[in-house]
C-alpha positions as MATLAB code, in Angstrom:
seq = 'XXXXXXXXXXXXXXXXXXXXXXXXXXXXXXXXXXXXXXXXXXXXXXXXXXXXXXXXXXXXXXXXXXXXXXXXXXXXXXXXXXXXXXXXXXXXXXXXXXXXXXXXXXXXXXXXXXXXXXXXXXXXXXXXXXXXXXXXXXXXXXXXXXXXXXXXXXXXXXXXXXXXXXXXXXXXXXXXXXXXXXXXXXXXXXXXXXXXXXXXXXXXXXXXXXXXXXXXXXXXXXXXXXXXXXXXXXXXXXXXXXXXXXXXXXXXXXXXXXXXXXXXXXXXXXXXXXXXXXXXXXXXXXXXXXXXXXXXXXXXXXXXXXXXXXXXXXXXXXXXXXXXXXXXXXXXXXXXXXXXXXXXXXXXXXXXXXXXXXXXXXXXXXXXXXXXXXXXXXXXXXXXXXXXXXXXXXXXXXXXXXXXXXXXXXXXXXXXXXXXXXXXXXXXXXXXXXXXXXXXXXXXXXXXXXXXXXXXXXXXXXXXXXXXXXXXXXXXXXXXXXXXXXXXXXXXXXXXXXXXXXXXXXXXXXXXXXXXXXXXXXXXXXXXXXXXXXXXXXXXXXXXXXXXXXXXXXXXXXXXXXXX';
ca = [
     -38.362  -85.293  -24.257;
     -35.393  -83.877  -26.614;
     -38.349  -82.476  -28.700;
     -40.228  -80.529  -25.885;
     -36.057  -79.315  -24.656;
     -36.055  -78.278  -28.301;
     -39.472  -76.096  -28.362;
     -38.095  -74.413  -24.871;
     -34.906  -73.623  -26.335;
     -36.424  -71.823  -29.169;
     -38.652  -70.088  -27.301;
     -35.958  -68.622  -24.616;
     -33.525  -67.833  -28.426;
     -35.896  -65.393  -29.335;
     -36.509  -63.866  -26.066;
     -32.518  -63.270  -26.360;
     -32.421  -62.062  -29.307;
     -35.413  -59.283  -28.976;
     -34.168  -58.148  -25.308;
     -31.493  -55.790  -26.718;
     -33.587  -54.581  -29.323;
     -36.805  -54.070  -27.362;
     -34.565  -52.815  -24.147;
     -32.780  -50.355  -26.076;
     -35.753  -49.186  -27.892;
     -37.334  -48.183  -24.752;
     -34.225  -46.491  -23.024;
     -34.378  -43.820  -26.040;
     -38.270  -43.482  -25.599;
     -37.767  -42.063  -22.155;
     -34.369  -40.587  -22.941;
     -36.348  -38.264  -25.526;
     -34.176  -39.682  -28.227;
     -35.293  -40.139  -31.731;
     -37.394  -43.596  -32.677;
     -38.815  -44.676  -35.602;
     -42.272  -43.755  -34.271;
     -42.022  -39.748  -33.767;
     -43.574  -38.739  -36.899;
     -46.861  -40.685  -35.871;
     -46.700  -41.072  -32.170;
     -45.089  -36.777  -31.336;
     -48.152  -35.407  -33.186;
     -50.850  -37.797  -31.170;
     -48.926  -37.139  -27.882;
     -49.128  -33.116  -28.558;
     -52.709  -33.601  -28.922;
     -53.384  -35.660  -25.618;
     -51.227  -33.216  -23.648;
     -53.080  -30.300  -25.706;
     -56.568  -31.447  -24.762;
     -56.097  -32.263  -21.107;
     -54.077  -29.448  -20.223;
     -51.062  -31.700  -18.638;
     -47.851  -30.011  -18.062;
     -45.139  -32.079  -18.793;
     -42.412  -30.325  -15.821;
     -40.962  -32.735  -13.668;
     -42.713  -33.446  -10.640;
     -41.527  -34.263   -7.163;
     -41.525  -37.565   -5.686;
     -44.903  -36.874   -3.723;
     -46.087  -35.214   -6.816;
     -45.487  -38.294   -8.919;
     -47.130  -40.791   -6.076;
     -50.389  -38.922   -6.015;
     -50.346  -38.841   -9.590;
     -50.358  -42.559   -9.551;
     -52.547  -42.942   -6.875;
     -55.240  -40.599   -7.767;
     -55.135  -41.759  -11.599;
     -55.207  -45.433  -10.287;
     -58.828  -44.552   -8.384;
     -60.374  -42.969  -10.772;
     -59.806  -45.351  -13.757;
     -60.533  -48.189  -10.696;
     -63.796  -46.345   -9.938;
     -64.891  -45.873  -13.550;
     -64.551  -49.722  -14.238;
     -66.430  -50.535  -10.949;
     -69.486  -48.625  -12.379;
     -68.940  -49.908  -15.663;
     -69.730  -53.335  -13.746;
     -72.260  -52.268  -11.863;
     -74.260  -50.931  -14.639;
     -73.441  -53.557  -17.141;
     -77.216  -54.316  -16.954;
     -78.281  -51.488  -18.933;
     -75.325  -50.247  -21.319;
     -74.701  -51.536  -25.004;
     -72.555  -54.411  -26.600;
     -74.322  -56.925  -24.491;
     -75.647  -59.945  -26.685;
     -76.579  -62.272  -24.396;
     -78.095  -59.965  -21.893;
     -75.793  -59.903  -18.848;
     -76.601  -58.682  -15.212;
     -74.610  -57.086  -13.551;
     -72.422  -58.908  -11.312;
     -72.486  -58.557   -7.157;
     -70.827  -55.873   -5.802;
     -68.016  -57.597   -4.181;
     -67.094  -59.326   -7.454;
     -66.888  -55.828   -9.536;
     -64.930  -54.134   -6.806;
     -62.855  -57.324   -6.831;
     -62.290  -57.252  -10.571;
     -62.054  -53.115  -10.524;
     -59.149  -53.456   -8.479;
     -57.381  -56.642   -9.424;
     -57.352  -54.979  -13.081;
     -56.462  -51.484  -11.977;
     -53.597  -52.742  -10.199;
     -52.301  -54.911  -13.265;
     -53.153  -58.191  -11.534;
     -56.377  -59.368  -13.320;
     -57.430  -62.371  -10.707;
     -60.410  -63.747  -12.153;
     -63.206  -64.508   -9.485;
     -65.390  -65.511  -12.459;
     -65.696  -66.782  -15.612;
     -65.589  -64.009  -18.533;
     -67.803  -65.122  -21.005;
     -70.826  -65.651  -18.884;
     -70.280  -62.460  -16.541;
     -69.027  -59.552  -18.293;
     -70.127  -58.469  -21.707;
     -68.150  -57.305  -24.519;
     -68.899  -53.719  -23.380;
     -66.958  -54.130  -19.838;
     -64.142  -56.609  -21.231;
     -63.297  -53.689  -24.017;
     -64.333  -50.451  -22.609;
     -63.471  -51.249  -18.803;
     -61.012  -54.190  -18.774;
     -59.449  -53.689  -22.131;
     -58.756  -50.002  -20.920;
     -57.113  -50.470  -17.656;
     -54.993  -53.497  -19.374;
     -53.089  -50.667  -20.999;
     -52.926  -47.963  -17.951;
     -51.893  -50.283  -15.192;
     -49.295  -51.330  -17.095;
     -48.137  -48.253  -18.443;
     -48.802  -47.712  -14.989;
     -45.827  -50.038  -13.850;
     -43.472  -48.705  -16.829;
     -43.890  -45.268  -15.846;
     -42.610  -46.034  -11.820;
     -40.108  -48.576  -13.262;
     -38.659  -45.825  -15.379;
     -38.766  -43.127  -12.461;
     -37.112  -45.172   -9.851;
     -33.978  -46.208  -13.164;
     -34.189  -42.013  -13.366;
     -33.167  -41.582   -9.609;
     -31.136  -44.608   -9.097;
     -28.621  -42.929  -11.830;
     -29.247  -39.499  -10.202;
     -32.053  -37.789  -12.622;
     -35.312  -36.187  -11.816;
     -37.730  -38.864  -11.534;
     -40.139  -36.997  -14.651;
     -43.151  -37.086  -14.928;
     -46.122  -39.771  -14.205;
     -48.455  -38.574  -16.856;
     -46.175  -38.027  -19.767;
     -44.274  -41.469  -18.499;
     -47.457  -43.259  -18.779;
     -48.488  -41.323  -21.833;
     -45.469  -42.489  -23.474;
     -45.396  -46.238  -22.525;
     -49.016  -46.449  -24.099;
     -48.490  -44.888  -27.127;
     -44.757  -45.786  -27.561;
     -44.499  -49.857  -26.521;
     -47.773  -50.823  -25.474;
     -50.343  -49.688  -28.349;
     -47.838  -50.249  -31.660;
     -46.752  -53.770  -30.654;
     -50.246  -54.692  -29.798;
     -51.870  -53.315  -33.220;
     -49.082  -55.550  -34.671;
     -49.638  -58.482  -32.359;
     -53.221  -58.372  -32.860;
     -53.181  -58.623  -36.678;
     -50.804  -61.941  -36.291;
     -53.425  -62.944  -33.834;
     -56.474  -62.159  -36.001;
     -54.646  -64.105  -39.151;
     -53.519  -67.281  -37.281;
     -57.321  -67.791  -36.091;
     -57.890  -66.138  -32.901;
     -61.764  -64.032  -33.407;
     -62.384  -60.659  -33.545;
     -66.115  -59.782  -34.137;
     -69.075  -58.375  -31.697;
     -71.465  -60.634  -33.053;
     -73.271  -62.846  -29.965;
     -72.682  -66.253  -29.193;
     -72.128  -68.760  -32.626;
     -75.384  -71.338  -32.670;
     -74.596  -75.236  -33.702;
     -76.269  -78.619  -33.595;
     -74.483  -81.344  -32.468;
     -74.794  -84.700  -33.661;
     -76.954  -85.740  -30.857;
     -79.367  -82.927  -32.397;
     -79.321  -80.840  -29.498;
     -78.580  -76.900  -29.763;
     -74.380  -75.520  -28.576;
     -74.102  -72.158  -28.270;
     -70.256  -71.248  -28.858;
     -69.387  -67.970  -27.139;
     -67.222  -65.850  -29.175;
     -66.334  -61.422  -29.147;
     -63.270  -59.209  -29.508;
     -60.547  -61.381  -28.296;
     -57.585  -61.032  -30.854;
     -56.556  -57.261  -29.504;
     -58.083  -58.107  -26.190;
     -55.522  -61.374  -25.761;
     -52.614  -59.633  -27.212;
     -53.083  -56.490  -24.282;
     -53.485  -59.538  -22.057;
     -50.145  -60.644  -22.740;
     -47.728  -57.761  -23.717;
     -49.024  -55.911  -20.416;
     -48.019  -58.932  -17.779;
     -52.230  -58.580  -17.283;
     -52.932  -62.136  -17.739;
     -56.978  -61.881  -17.492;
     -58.423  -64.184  -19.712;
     -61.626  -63.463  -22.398;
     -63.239  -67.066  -21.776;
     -62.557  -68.731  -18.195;
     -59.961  -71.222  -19.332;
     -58.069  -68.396  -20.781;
     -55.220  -68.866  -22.566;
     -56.568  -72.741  -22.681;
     -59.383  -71.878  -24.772;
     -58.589  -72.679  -28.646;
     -59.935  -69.031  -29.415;
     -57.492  -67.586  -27.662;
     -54.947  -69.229  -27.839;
     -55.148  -71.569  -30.945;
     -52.145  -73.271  -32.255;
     -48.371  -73.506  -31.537;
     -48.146  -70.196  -33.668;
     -49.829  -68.666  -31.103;
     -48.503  -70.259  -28.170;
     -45.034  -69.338  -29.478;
     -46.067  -65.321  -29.731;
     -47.896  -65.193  -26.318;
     -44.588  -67.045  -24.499;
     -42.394  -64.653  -25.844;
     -44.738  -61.476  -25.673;
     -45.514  -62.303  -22.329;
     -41.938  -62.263  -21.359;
     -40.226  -59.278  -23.795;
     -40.953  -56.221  -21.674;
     -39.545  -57.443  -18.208;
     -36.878  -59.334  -19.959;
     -35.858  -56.085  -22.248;
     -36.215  -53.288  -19.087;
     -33.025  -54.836  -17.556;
     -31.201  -53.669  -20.481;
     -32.787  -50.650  -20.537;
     -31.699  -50.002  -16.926;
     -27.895  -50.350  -18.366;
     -28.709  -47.687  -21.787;
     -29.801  -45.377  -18.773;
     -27.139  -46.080  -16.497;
     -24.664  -46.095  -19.033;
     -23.773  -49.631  -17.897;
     -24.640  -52.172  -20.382;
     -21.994  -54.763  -19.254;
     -24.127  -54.846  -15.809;
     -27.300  -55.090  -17.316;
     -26.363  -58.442  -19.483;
     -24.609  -59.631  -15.699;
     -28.211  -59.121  -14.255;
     -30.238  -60.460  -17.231;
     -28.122  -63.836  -17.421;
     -28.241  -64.358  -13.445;
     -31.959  -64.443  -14.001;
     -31.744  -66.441  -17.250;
     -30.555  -69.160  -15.230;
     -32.951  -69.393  -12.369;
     -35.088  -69.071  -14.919;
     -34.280  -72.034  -16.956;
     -33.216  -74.206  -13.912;
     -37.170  -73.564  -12.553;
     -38.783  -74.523  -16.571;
     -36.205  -77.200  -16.284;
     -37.455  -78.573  -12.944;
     -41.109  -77.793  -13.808;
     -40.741  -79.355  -17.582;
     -39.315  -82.868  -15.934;
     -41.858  -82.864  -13.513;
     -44.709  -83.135  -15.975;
     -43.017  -85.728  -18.179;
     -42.057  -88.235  -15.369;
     -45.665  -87.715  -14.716;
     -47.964  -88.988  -11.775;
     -46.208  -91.724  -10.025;
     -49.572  -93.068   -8.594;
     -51.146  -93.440  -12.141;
     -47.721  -94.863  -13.729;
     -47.383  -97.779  -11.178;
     -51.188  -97.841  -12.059;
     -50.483  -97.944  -15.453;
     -47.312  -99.916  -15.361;
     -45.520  -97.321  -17.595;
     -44.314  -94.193  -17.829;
     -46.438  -91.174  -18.995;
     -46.511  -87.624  -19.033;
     -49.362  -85.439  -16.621;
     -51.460  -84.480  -19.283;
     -54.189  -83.668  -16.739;
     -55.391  -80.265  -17.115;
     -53.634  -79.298  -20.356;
     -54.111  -78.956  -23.277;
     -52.953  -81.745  -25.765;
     -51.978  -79.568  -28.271;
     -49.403  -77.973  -26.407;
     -48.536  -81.083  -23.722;
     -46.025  -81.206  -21.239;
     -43.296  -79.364  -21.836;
     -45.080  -76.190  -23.500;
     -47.104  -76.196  -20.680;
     -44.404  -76.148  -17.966;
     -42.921  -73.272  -19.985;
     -45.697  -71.215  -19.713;
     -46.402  -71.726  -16.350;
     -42.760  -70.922  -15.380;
     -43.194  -67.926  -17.800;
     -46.802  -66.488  -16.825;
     -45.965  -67.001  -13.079;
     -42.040  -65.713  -13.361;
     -43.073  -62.350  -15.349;
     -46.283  -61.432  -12.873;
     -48.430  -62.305  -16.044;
     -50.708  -64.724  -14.654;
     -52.389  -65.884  -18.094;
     -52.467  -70.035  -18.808;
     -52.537  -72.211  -21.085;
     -53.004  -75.046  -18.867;
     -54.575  -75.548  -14.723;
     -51.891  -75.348  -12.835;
     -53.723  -77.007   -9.963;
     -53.300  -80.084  -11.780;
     -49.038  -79.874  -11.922;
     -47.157  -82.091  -10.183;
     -45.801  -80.780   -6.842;
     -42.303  -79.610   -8.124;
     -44.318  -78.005  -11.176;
     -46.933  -75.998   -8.208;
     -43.489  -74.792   -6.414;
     -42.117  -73.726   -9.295;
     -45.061  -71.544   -9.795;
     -45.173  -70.561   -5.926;
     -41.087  -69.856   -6.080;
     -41.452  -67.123   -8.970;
     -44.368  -65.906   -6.866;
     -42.567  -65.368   -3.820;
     -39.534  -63.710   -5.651;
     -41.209  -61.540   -7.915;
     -37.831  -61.037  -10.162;
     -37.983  -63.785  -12.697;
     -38.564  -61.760  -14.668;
     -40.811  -59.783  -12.474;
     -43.681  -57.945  -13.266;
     -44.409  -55.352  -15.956;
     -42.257  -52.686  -14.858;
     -42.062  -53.639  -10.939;
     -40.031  -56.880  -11.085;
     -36.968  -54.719  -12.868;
     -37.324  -52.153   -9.691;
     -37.252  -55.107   -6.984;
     -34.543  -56.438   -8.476;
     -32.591  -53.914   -7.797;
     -33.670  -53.857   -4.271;
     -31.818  -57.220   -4.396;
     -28.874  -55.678   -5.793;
     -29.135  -52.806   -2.966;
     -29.500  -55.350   -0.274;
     -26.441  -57.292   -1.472;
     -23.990  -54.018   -1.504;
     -25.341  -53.492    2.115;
     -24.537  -57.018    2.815;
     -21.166  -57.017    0.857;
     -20.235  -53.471    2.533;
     -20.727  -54.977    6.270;
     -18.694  -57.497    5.356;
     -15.405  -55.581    4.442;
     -15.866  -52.792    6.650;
     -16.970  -50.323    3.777;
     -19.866  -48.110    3.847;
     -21.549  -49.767    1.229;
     -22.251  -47.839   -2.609;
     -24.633  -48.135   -5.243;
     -24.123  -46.272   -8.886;
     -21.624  -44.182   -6.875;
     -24.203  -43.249   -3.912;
     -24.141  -44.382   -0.556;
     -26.517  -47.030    0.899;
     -27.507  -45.282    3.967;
     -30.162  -46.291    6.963;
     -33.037  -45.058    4.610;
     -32.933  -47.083    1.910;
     -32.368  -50.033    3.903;
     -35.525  -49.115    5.625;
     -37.726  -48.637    2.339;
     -36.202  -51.770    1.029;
     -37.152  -53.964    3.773;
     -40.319  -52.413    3.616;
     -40.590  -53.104   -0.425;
     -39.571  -57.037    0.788;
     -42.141  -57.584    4.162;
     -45.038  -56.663    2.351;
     -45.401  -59.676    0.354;
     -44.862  -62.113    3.376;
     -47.364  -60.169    5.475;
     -49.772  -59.867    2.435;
     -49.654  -63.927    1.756;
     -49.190  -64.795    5.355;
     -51.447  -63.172    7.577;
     -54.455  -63.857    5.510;
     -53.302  -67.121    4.818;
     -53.011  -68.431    8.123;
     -56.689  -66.751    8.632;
     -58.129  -69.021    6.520;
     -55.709  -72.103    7.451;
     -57.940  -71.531   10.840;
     -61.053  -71.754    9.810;
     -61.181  -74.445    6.340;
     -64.694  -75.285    6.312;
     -66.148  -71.820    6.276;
     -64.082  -70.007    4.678;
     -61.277  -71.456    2.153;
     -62.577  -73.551   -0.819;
     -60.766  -75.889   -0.729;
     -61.159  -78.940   -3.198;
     -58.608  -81.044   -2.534;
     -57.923  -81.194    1.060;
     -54.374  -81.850    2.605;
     -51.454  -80.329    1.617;
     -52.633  -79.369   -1.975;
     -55.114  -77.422   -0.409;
     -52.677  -75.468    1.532;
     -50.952  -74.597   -1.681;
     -54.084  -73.823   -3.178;
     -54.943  -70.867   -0.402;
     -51.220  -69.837   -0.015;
     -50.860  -69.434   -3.790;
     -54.016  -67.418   -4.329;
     -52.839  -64.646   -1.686;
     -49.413  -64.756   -3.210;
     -50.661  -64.280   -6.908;
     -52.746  -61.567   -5.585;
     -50.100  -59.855   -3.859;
     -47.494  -60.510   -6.404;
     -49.878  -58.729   -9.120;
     -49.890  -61.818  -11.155;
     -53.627  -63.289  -11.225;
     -53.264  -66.683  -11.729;
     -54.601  -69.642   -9.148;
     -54.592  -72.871   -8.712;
     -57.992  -72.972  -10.100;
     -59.737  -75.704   -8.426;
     -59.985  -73.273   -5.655;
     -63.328  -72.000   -4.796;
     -62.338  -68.216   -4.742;
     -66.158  -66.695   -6.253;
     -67.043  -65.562   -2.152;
     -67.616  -62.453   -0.443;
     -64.618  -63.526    1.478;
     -62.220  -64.343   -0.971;
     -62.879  -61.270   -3.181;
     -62.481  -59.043   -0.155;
     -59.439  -60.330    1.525;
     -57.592  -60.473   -1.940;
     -58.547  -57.406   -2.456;
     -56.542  -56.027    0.208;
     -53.697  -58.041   -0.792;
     -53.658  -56.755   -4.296;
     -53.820  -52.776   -2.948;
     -51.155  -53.788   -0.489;
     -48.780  -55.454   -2.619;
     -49.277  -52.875   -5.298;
     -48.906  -49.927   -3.937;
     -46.803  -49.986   -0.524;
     -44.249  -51.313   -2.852;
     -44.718  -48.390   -5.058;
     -44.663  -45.773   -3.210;
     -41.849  -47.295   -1.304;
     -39.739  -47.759   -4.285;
     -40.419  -44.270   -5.225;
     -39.025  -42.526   -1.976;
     -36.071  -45.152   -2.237;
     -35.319  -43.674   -5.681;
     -35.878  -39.843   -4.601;
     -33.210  -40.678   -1.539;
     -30.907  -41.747   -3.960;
     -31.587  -38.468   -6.734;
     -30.272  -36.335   -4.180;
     -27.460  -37.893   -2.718;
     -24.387  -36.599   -3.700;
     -22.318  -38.924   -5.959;
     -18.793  -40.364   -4.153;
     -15.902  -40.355   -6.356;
     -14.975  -43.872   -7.518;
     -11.537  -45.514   -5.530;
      -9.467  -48.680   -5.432;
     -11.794  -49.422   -2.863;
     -15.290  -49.297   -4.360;
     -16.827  -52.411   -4.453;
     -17.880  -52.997   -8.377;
     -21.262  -54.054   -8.745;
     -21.538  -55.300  -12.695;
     -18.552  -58.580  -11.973;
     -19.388  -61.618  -12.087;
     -18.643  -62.297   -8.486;
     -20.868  -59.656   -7.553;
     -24.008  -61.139   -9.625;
     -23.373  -64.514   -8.131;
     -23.758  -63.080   -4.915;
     -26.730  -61.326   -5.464;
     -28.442  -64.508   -7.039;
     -27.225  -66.200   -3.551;
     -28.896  -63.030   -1.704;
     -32.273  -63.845   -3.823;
     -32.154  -66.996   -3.793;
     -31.455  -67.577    0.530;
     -33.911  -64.664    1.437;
     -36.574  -66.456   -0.397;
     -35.774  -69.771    0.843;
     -35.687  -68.327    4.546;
     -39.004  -66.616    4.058;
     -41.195  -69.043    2.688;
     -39.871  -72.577    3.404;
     -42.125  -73.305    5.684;
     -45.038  -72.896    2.888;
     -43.127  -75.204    0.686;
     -42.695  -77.964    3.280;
     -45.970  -77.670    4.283;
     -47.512  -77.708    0.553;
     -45.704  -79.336   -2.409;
     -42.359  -80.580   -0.732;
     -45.397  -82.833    1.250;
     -47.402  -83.482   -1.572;
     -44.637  -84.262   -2.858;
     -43.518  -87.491   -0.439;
     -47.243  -88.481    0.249;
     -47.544  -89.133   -3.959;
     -44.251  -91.107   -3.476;
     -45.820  -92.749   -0.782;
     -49.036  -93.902   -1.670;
     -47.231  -95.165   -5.566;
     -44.990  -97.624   -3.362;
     -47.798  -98.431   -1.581;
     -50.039  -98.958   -5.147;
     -46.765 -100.416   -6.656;
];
């Protein structure tokens, strides 16, 4: 147990330690600062801007949101037709078909929307062609994608023009996204992850019969995967699968990779704001859910299954549906990790965690700020931190203030707006298919597990995180579709919401600072906002925890007294 404390504490060191550098790194990207990078990366940009005739003048906050949406649809509609004609292009070994049309516009927009849910398995339905040309492409722009609106809404939070979509995007490609994965890659490619478009490797087993051992491009592929919060695996196990995810080497990069952007954007929020000393408040109040949640996951797979250890007469850990070479604790982290940063890659099923370890999952679902996705999970954090001035303001009798602009009735409006969504996203459909279980959920494993298997696939679809508790069957018509609405809904209301918020607050003018100005970046202030989180969360989705793990939870208690 100290050991697998140990590997976690390592893990969450480094994360420390690169979130200044990383954060800060960024903040003088989009400050148009100098970086280490401008004698490669200014000549490449010059060209792309050069060759597509962009202009790089700040747009308007309507100009910025059709930018992303109309950029979004076509790169959505070029992948869809990349699937659809998979049939006939090259870089296809094993001779795919093309898969149905539900399940391309499915994967089209769970990828264009920086989700990646996986109706499918990817080794036996898309060829190398789609995974690098179509999903290997929109890995990078959606989250760029997400950069690019995180970056705009810091811009008019601290009273700047929101800039530009297509030289925001531009930049978080070239900048972040492309160096650190060329770097990642190589590590990748040396510590025994494949990179090669040869077909399938052919082997005899000792029983003399013939295994055919998919392989393809998967180091730069997996390190996209991860960087981006993307999360969409090569093979179907994903991050499970030895060639993607080989050793503890490995394991160790991916945690951490997975988790650097998010992590680092809250400090770049304070080199933009000029507020450091608020940043570090915000990134340590999420540090700690964070670690309580790996905590509570972590002890939940070592206790293990009560059922089998009254079975068994001893204690062991859940091994079930992980891999051995990372166990319990590794395992727990990454879970906490892929599910906390919107990243949605594994390393192990999480149908098969213990109840607290499935609400752990859920809880960073529902939240959506620990550490949030790529980009998005910075911004709706700071819809917390807007909701708790408003809060704190009605409270003393103040009209409340945010970076020295008022909260008024409009951004109270857009920020309830950015919060309902996800409810109504996971909800609705969720209670659609709580009514009719035989025809149209999939479930496996009926009772409350199964209500936590439906409930979590809406939520990871809505949340743009892609994961699922995978023993759901999720490859219908019905499935694809309805998550499909729940991954344009909880991607883009949000955005475009979060974009007007910021615009409101651009052109407000600023209010001198006074003895009575509440101070947002105390320590009393953070602790409040982590109670904020932490109570609207609880209020909204309790009654999907009682009814799913909490009473998993009791009946597994039950029936071990009973087997006892």
């Amino acid at each position: 147990m100290l050991l697998g404390f140990i590997q976690i504490a390592i893990t969450l060191v480094i994360l420390v330690a690169i979130t200044p550098l990383l954060g800060g790194y960024m903040a003088r990207v989009f400050l148009g600062q100098k970086t280490i990078l401008d004698p490669v990366m200014k000549p490449l940009e010059r060209l792309i801007y050069g060759l597509s005739g962009l202009r790089q003048s700040s747009m308007t906050v309507w100009q910025y949101i059709r930018a992303v949406i109309f950029s979004n649809l076509i790169m959505g509609a070029f992948a869809f037709l990349v699937f659809i004609l998979q049939g006939v292009l090259p870089l296809n070994p094993i001779n795919l078909d093309a898969p149905s049309w539900d399940l391309a516009l499915h994967t089209a927009i769970s990828f264009v929307t920086n989700t990646n849910q996986q109706h499918y398995s990817g080794e036996t339905t898309y060829s190398y062609f789609s995974q690098m040309l179509a999903l290997g492409f929109l890995m990078f722009t959606s989250a760029g994608t997400g950069i690019a609106v995180a970056i705009a809404f810091i811009r008019g939070l601290t009273g700047r023009d929101l800039g530009n979509f297509y030289v925001d995007l531009t930049m978080s490609i070239t900048r972040i996204l492309l160096p650190i994965s060329i770097v990642g890659a190589v590590i990748l490619l040396a510590a025994g992850v494949p990179e090669t478009l040869a077909g399938p490797a052919t082997a005899q087993t000792l029983e003399g019969a013939t295994q055919y051992i998919a392989r393809g491009p998967v180091a730069h592929f997996e390190i996209i995967k991860e960087l981006g919060e993307n999360g969409g695996g090569f093979f179907g196990i994903n991050s499970a699968h030895p060639f993607e995810n080989p050793n503890n080497l490995t394991n160790l990069l991916e945690t951490v990779i997975m988790m650097a952007i998010p992590a680092s954007l809250i400090y770049t929020y304070g080199v933009i704001a000029g507020n450091t000393k608020q940043a570090w408040l915000l990134f340590w109040m999420v540090f700690v859910i964070f670690a309580a949640l790996i905590t509570v996951a972590a002890i939940g797979e070592y206790q293990g299954n009560p059922i089998v250890n009254s079975i068994l007469d001893t204690n062991a850990p859940n091994l079930e549906g992980k891999e051995v070479r990372f166990g319990a604790f590794l395992t727990a982290l990454w879970a906490a990790a892929t599910t906390g940063t919107m990243c949605g890659a594994v390393n192990g099923m999480h149908d098969s965690l213990m109840p607290s370890g499935g609400m752990v999952t859920m809880f960073n679902l529902f939240l959506q700020i620990v550490w949030g996705g790529q980009g998005t999970g910075t911004a709706y954090l700071f819809i917390f931190l807007i909701l708790t001035v408003f809060l704190t303001g009605l409270m003393v009798g103040r009209t409340p203030e945010f970076l020295g602009r008022k909260i008024e009735k409009r951004e109270i409006v857009l920020a309830s707006v950015i919060l309902l969504v996800h409810p109504i996203m996971i909800l609705i459909p969720g209670a659609i298919v709580m009514a009719f279980p035989d025809t149209l959920s999939g479930i496996t494993n009926p009772g409350f597990h199964g209500y936590s298997q439906v409930i979590y696939e809406y939520a990871s679809a809505a949340a743009n995180n892609g994961s699922g508790f995978e023993g759901l069957g999720d490859g219908t018509v019905w499935w694809n579709l309805s998550t499909s609405v729940a991954l344009i809904g909880g991607r883009y209301l949000p955005l475009i919401a979060l974009l007007l918020l910021a615009d409101g607050m651009m052109h407000k003018q600023p209010v001198p600072e006074t003895t009575g100005t509440l101070r947002t970046d105390t320590g009393l202030f953070t602790g409040i906002t982590a109670g904020v989180i932490l109570i609207l969360g609880a209020l909204t989705f309790l009654p999907v925890f009682a009814l799913g793990p909490i009473a998993e939870a009791f009946l597994i208690a039950r029936t071990a007294s009973g087997v006892g």
